[in-house]
C-alpha positions as CSV (number, residue, x, y, z in Angstrom):
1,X,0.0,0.0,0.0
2,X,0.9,3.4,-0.9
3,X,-0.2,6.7,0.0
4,X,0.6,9.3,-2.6
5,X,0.4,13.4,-2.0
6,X,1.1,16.6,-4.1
7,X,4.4,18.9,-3.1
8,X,4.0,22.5,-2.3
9,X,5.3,25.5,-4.3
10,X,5.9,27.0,-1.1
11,X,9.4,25.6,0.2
12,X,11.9,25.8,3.0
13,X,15.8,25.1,3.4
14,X,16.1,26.6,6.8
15,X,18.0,23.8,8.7
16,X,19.6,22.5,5.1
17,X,21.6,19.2,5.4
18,X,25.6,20.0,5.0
19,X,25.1,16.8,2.4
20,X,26.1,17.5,-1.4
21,X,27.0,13.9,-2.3
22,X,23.6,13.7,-4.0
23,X,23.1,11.7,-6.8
24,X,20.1,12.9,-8.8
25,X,17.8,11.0,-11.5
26,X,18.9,11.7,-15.4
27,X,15.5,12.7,-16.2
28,X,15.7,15.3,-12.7
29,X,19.2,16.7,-13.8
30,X,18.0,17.0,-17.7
31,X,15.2,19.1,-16.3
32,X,17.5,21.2,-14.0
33,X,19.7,21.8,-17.6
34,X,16.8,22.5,-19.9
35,X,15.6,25.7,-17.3
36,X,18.7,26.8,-16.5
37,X,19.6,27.4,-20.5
38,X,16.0,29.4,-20.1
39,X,16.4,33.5,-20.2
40,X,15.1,35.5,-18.1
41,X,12.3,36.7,-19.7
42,X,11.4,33.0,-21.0
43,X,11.0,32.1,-17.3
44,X,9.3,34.8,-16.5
45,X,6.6,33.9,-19.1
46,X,5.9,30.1,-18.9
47,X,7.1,29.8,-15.0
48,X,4.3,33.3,-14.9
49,X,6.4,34.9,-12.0
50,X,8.3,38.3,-11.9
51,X,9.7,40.3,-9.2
52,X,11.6,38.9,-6.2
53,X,10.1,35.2,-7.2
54,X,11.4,35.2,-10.2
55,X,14.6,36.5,-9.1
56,X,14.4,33.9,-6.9
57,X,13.5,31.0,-9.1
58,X,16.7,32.0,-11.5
59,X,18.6,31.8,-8.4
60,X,17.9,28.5,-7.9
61,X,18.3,27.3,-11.3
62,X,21.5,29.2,-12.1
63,X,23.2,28.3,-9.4
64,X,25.7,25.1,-9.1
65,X,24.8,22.4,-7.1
66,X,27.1,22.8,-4.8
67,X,26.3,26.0,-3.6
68,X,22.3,24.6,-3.5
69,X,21.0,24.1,0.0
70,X,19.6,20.6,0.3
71,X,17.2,19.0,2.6
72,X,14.9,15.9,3.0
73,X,11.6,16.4,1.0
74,X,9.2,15.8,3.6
75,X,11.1,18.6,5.8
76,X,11.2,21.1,2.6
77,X,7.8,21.6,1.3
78,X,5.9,24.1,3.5
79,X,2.4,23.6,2.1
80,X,-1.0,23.4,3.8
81,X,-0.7,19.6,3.6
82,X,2.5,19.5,5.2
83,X,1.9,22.1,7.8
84,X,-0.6,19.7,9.2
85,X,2.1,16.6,10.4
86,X,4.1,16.4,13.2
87,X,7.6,15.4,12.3
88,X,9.1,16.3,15.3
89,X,6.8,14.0,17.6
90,X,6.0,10.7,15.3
91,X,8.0,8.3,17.5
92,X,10.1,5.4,15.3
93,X,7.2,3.3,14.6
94,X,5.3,6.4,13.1
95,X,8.1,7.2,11.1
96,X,8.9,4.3,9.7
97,X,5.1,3.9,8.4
98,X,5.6,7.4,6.9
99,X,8.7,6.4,5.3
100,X,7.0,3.1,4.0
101,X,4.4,4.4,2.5
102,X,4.1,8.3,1.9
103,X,5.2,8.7,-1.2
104,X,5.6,12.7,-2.7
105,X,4.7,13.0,-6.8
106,X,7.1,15.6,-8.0
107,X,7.2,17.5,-11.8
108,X,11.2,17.9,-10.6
109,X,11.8,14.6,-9.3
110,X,9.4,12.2,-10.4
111,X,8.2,9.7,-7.5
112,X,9.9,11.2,-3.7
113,X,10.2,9.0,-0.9
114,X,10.0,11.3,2.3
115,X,13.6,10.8,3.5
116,X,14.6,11.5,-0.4
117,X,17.1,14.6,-0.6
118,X,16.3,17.2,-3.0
119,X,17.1,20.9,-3.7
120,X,14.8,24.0,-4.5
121,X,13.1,24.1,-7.3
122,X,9.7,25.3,-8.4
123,X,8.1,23.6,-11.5
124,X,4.2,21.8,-11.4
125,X,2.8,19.9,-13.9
126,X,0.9,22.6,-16.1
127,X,4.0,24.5,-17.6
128,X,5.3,23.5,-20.4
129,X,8.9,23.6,-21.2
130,X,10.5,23.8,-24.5
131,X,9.7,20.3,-25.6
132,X,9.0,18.9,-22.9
133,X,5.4,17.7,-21.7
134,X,6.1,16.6,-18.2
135,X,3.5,14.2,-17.9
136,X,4.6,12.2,-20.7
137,X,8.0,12.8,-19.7
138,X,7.7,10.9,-16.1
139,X,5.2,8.8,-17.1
140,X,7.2,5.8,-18.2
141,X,8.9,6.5,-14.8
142,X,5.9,6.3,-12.6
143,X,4.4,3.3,-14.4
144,X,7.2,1.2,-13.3
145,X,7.3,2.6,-9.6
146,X,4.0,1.8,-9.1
147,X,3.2,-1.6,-11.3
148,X,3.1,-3.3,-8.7
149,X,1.0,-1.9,-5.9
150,X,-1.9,-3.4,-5.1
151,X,-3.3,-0.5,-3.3
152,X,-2.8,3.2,-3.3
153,X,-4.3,6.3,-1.3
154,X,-4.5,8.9,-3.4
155,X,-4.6,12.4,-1.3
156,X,-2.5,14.1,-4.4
157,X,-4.8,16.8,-6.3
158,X,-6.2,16.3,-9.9
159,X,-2.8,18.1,-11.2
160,X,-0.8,15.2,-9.8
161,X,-3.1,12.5,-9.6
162,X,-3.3,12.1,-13.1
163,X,0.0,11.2,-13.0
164,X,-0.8,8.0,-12.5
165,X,-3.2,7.6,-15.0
166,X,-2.0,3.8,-16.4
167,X,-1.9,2.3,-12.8
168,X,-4.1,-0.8,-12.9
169,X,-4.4,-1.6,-9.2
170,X,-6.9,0.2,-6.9
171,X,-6.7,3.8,-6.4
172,X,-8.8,5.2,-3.1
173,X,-10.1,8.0,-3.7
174,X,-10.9,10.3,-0.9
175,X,-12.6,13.9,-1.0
176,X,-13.6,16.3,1.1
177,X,-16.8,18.5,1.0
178,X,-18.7,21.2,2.7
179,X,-22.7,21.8,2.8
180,X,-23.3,25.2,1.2
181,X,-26.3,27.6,2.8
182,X,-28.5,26.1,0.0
183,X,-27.5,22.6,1.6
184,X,-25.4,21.9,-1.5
185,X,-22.0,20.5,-1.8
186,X,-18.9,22.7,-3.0
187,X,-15.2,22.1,-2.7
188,X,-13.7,25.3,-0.4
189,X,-10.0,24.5,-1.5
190,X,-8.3,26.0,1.4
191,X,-10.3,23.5,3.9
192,X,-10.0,20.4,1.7
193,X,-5.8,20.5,1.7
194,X,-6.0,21.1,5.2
195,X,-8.3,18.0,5.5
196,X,-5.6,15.6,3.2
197,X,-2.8,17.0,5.4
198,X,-5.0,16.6,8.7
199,X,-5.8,12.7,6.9
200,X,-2.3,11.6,6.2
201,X,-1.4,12.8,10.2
202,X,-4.2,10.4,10.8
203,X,-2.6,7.3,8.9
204,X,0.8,7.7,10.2
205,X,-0.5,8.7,13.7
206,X,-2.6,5.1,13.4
207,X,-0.4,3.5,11.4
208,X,-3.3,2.5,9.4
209,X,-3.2,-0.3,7.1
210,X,-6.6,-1.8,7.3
211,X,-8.8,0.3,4.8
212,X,-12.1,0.5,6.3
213,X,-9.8,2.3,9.7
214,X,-9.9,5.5,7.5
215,X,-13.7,5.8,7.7
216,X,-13.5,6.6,11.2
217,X,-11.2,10.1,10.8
218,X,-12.7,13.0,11.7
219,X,-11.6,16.7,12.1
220,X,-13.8,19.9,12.3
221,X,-16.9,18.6,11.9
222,X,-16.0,16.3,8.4
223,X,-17.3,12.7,9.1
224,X,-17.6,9.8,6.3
225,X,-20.5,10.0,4.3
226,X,-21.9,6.4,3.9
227,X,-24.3,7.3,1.4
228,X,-22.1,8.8,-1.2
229,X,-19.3,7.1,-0.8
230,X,-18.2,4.2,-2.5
231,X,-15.6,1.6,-1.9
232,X,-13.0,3.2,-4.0
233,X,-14.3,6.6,-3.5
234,X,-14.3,7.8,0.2
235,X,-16.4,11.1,1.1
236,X,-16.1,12.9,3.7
237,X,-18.7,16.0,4.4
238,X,-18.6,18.7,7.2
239,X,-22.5,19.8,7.6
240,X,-23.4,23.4,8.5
């Protein structure tokens, strides 16, 4: 079993690892090539960023490896997911169950395990580089990785999620909605991240492994809907 989650564009390399013996994937240090050849302006327009995040962005790209700060992924993305575990308190057990089976989808890097070293970067699926489309680029890549998982917990978003669009095993879905005034159902983006983050804490916290555990989370009101759920397609609904 796998559980699989989206980075952040938001990063941090406070703390950075004194490590620079890193040996990075081809298809990761082709990327790193390909923007850094990029001008200014060219990153500017498909990267859509100016002013200090753009300076920023060419900063990191520009730059040599070693004179990169590094850091474990899991301790570098600063996201809403991410800001809801507890890294510091997960005793060994916890951890290893994280490390087992969290596993990060990355445009930079492909497939992350959480202990996986990486540098900063900032590239999602939806820009296109010169010649490049990124999902069929990793795709081969992910395929393989995950061919042989029989299960997978997908808490990634639709930008990520999809890809893993050839795996043939059983993907569990699992969404989060909110009762509108006219008692409808909408998506409030903010609170749903915060519910995958508050989810994964959840699994590792539990260590879960039997599936029907997870319909028993609950956080600020969201409780599993057994009406609209289905086996592969958990809901979870906070009521007004």
């Amino acid at each position: 079993m796998k559980i699989i989650i989206s980075p952040s564009k938001t990063m941090s390399f406070i703390d950075e690892l004194t490590e620079k013996n890193v040996v990075l994937k081809k298809e990761t240090l082709k990327l790193y090539e390909t923007i850094r050849k990029l001008s200014k302006d060219k990153i500017s327009l498909i990267f859509k960023i100016k002013g200090k995040l753009l300076e920023e962005t060419i900063n990191n790209y520009k730059s040599d490896f070693s004179d990169k700060p590094i850091k474990e992924a899991i301790r570098s993305y600063t996201g809403v997911v991410f800001e809801q575990l507890n890294l510091n308190i997960y005793n060994n057990s916890q951890l290893k169950y994280m490390n087992d089976h969290l596993r990060i989808l990355s445009a930079m890097y492909g497939v992350l395990s959480p202990n996986d070293l990486i540098y900063p970067y900032r590239l999602d699926m939806t820009i296109k580089l010169p010649k490049i489309s990124l999902y069929k680029y990793w795709q081969e890549i992910v395929d393989d990785y995950f061919m042989n998982e029989e299960v997978i917990i997908n808490l990634a978003s639709n930008e990520f999620s999809k890809m893993l669009k050839n795996y043939s095993g059983r993907m569990i879905n699992i969404e989060f909605y909110e009762e509108s005034d006219k008692l409808e159902l909408k998506v409030v983006s903010y609170n749903a991240k915060k519910c995958r983050g508050k989810m994964l804490d959840f699994l590792i916290k539990n260590q879960i492994e039997d599936l029907d555990l997870i319909k028993e989370f609950s956080y600020e009101n969201y409780i599993y809907s057994e009406n609209l759920s289905k086996p592969d397609n958990l809901i979870f609904i906070r009521h007004i």
